[in-house]
C-alpha positions as CSV (number, residue, x, y, z in Angstrom):
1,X,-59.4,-65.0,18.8
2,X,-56.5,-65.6,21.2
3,X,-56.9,-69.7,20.0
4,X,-56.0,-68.7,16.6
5,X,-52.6,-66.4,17.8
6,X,-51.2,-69.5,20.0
7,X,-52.3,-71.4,16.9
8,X,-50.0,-70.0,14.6
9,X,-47.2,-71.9,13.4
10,X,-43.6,-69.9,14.0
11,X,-41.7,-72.1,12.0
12,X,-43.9,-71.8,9.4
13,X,-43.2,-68.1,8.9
14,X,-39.8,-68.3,9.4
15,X,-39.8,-71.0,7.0
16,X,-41.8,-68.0,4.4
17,X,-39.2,-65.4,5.4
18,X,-36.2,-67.7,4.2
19,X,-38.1,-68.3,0.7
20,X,-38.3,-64.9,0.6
21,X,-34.6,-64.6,1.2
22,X,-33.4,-66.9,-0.7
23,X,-35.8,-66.5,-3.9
24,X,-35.6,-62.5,-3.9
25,X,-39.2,-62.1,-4.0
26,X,-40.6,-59.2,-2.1
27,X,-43.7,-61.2,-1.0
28,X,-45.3,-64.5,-0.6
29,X,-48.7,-65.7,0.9
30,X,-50.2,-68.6,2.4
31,X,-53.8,-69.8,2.7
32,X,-55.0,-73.0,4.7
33,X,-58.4,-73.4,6.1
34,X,-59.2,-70.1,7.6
35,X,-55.7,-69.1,8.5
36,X,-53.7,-66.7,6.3
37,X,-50.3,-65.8,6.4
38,X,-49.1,-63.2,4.5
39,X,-45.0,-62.2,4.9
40,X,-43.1,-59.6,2.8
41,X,-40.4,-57.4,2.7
42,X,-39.8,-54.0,1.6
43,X,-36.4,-54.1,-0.8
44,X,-37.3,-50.8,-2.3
45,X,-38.2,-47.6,-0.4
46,X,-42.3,-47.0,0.4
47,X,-43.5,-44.6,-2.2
48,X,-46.1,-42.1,0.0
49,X,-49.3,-41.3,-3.0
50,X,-49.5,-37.5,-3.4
51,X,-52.9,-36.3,-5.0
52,X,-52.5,-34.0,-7.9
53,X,-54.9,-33.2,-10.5
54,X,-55.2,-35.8,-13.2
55,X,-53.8,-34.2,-16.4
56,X,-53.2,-35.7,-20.1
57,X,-50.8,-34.2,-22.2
58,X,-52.5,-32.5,-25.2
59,X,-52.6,-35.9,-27.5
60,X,-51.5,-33.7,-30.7
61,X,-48.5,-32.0,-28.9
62,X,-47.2,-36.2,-27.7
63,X,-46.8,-37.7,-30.7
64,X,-44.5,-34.9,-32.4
65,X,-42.9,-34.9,-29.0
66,X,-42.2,-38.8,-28.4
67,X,-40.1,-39.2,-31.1
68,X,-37.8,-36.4,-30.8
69,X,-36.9,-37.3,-27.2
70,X,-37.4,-41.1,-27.5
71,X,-34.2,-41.2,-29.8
72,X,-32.1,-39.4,-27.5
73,X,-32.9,-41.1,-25.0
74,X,-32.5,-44.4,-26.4
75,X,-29.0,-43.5,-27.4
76,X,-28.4,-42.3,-23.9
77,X,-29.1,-45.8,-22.6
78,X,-26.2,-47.6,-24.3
79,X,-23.6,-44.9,-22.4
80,X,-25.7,-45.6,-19.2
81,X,-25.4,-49.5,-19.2
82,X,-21.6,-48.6,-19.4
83,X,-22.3,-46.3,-16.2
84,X,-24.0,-48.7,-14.5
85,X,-21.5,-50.3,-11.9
86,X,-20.7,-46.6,-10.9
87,X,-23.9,-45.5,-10.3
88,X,-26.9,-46.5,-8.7
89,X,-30.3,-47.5,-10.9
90,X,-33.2,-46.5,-9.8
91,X,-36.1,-49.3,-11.2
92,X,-39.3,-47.8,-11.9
93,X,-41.6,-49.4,-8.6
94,X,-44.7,-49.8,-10.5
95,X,-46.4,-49.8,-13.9
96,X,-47.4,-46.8,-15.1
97,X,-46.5,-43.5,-17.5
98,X,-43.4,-41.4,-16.4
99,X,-43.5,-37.8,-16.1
100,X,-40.5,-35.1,-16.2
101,X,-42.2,-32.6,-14.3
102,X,-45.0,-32.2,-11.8
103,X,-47.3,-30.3,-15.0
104,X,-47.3,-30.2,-19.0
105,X,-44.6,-27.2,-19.4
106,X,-43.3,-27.3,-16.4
107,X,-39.6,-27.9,-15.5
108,X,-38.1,-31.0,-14.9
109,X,-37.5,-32.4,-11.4
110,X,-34.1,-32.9,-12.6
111,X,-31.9,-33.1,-15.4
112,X,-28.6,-35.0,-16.1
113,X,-26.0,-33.3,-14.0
114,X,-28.5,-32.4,-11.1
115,X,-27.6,-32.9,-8.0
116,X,-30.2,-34.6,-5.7
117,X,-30.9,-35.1,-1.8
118,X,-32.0,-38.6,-0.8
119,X,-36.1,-38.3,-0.8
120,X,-36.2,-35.2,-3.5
121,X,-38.8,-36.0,-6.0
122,X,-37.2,-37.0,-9.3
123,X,-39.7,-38.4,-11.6
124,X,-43.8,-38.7,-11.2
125,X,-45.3,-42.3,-12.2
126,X,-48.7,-42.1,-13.2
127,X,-50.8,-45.4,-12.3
128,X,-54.6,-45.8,-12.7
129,X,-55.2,-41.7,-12.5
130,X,-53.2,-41.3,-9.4
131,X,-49.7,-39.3,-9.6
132,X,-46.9,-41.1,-7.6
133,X,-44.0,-39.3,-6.3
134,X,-40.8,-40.9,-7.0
135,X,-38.0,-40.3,-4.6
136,X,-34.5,-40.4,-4.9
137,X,-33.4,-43.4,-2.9
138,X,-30.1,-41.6,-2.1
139,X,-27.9,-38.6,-2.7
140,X,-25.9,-37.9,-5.7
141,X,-25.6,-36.5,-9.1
142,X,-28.1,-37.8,-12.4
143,X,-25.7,-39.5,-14.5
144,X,-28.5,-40.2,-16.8
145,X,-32.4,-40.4,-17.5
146,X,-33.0,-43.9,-19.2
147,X,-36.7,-43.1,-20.0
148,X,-38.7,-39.9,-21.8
149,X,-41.1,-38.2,-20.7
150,X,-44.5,-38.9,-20.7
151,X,-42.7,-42.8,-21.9
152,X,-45.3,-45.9,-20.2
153,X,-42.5,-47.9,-17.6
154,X,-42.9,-51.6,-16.6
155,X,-42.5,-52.6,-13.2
156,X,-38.1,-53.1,-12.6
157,X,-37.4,-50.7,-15.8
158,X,-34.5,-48.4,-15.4
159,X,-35.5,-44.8,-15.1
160,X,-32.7,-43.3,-14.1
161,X,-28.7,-43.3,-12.5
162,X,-27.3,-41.2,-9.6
163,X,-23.6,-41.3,-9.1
């Protein structure tokens, strides 16, 4: 085992950590023989998983509810690209369906005009049954909520912008 740490090439994962710099990607792995090297770096915060109990909005109550909020909201983004160089966007880390508030009929983490700590839950991401906390990546006021609630979100969507 100590053969295979003198064994590892330096260069070589300095050589990985510059791709990653200088391509933007958060991770990149290499496989030769029986060696692996896998380097990465965090450019978002790491998300801590929170168990709560699965729950599905009642499906009659979604689809009178979608399209009420879905228009606002889509004529809330146009305002909020405008925004965007004042605020900061917060990019949905993961694929997944976005939640308001921690339970159907509950109250919103936060609303447009709420101010927020750096940390404080603002949204819940729902990927494969398991309810992920988003926090705020840093302190300010909601300038606006780019997605609706109980909306599916692709990995880099904008969710939200805190002045």
């Amino acid at each position: 085992m100590a053969d295979k740490k003198s064994g590892i090439d330096q260069a070589l994962i300095r050589d990985l950590a510059n791709i990653l710099k200088d391509t933007d990607l958060t991770e990149i792995e290499v496989e030769q023989d029986d060696l692996r090297i896998r380097v990465s770096r965090n450019s978002q915060p790491v998300f801590a998983q929170a168990s709560y109990p699965a729950y599905a909005p009642p499906m009659a109550a979604m689809p009178a509810a979608a399209p009420a909020v879905a228009a606002p909201a889509a004529a809330a983004a146009e305002p909020a690209k405008a925004a965007a160089p004042a605020g900061f966007t917060l990019a949905s880390p993961m694929v997944g369906t976005c939640y308001h508030a921690p339970a159907p009929g509950s109250a919103p983490f936060v609303e447009v005009g709420s101010t927020v700590k750096e940390g404080q839950t603002v949204l819940i991401i729902e990927a494969m049954k398991t309810m992920n906390q988003i926090p705020a990546p840093r302190s300010g006021k909601i300038a606006a909520i780019l997605v609706s609630d109980a909306a599916p979100v692709e990995f880099g969507e904008p969710l939200l912008i805190i002045e």
